[in-house]
C-alpha positions, 0 to 999 in steps of 0.5 A: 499537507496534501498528495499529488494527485498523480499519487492518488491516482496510483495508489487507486491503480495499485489497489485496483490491481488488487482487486483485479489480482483477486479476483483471478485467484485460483479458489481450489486452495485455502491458503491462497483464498485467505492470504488472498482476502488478507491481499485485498483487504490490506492492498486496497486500504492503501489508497484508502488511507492516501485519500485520508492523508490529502484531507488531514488538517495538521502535518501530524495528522497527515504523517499518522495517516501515511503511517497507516499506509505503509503498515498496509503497505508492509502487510500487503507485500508479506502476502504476495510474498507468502503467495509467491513463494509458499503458494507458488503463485508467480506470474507478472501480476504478482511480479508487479504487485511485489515491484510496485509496493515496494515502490510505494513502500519507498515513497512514502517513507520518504514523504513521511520521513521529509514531511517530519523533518520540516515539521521540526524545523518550523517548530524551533 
């Protein structure tokens, strides 16, 4: 099982607008230099574990991988919610990130979500 490389490729933008987004956090408060650092470390695993997921060997090896990505995914979304409204962080690079993990969140449900399904019926 591999990705399509036009997934890779925006899970490698979607991180990148991490960093990005980090970078040009406000450092005056402490809550949002931590949920900021969790952001990054949480984001930018995403495309991490996309790139694992194209070189798995198995379809069980490549659904644990996609897993790994949506709780980074899940995680990554807690913060920019937390940042947006308990931090009063909004702006449209926080608007995008929220849009495009969603996004990304629904993806790779289904992928995995399919990817699962095939696997039983060619285990029958």
């Amino acid at each position: 099982m591999r990705l399509s490389e036009e997934l890779r490729i925006r899970c490698k933008g979607y991180a990148s607008k991490v960093v990005q987004f980090y970078a040009a956090l406000p450092t005056g408060k402490k809550e949002i230099a931590v949920l900021g650092l969790k952001l990054l470390r949480s984001g930018t695993s995403v495309a991490a574990h996309s790139r694992e997921a194209s070189r798995a060997r198995s379809t069980a090896e490549f659904c644990s991988k996609l897993n790994g990505l949506l709780q980074e995914a899940d995680e990554s979304h807690l913060w920019l919610e937390l940042l947006n409204e308990d931090c009063g962080l909004q702006n449209k690079e926080i608007i995008f990130l929220l849009q495009e993990t969603s996004e990304l969140l629904a993806i790779f449900t289904t992928i995995v979500s399919k990817s699962r399904m095939h696997e039983k019926k060619t285990s029958l």
